[in-house]
N, C-alpha and C positions, 0 to 999 in steps of 0.2 A: 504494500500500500504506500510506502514513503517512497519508493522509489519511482512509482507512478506521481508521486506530487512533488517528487524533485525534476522529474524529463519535463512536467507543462510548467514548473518554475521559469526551468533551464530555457525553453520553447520562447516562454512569454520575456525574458528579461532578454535574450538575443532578440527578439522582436524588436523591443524596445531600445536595444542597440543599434539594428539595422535604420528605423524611424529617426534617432537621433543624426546617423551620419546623415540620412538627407535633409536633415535640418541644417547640418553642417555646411552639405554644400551648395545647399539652395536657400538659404539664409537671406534675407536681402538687404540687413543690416551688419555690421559688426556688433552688436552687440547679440544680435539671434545665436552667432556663430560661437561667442564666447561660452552664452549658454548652452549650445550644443554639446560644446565640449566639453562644459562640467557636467553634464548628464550623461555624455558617454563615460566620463571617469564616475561618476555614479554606479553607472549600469556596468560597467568594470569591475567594480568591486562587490556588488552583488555576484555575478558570474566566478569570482574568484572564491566567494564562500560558500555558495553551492556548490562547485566542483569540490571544495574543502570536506562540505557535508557526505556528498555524495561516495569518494572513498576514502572519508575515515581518516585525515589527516589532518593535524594539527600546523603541519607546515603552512598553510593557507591560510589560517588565521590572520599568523604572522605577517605573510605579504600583502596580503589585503589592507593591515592598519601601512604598513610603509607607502602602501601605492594611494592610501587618502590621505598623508600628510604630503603626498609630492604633489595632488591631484589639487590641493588645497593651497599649497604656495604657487603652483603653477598658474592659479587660476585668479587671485590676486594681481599676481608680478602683469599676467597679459591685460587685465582691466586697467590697469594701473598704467601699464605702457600705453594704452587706446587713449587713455583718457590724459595724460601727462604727457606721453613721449620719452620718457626716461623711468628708470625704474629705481633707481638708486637715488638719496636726494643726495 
């Protein structure tokens, strides 16, 4: 039974992966496109802990918190550059 609601997790959060890249690249702002992107590092690290769940490894835990503190300053730093032009004051 969990394995059948981890494959339509898995199903639906890649959905929602694929929806966000074409948000990416049909975007008709930069600021649509920023958001794209933290939704794909969103939906990124969902897909990191399901797979974690699915066989049983604790290693995924782990990379999942590393890939939303990168997903999280990367995601700053590029607002910050849109809207400044520099990132560093």
């Amino acid at each position: 039974m969990i394995d059948t609601a981890l494959s339509i997790a898995i199903g639906a959060v890649g959905l929602a992966q694929l929806l966000a890249m074409v948000r990416l690249i049909l975007g008709p702002h930069t600021g649509d496109r920023i958001l794209a992107l933290d939704t794909m590092v969103i939906n990124a690290i969902g897909l990191i802990i399901l797979l974690g769940l699915r066989w049983g490894t604790h290693i995924y835990f782990e990379s999942a918190m590393i890939f939303a503190m990168l997903g999280f300053v990367s995601t700053v730093a590029l607002a910050r550059f849109v809207l400044r032009g520099d990132i560093i004051e």
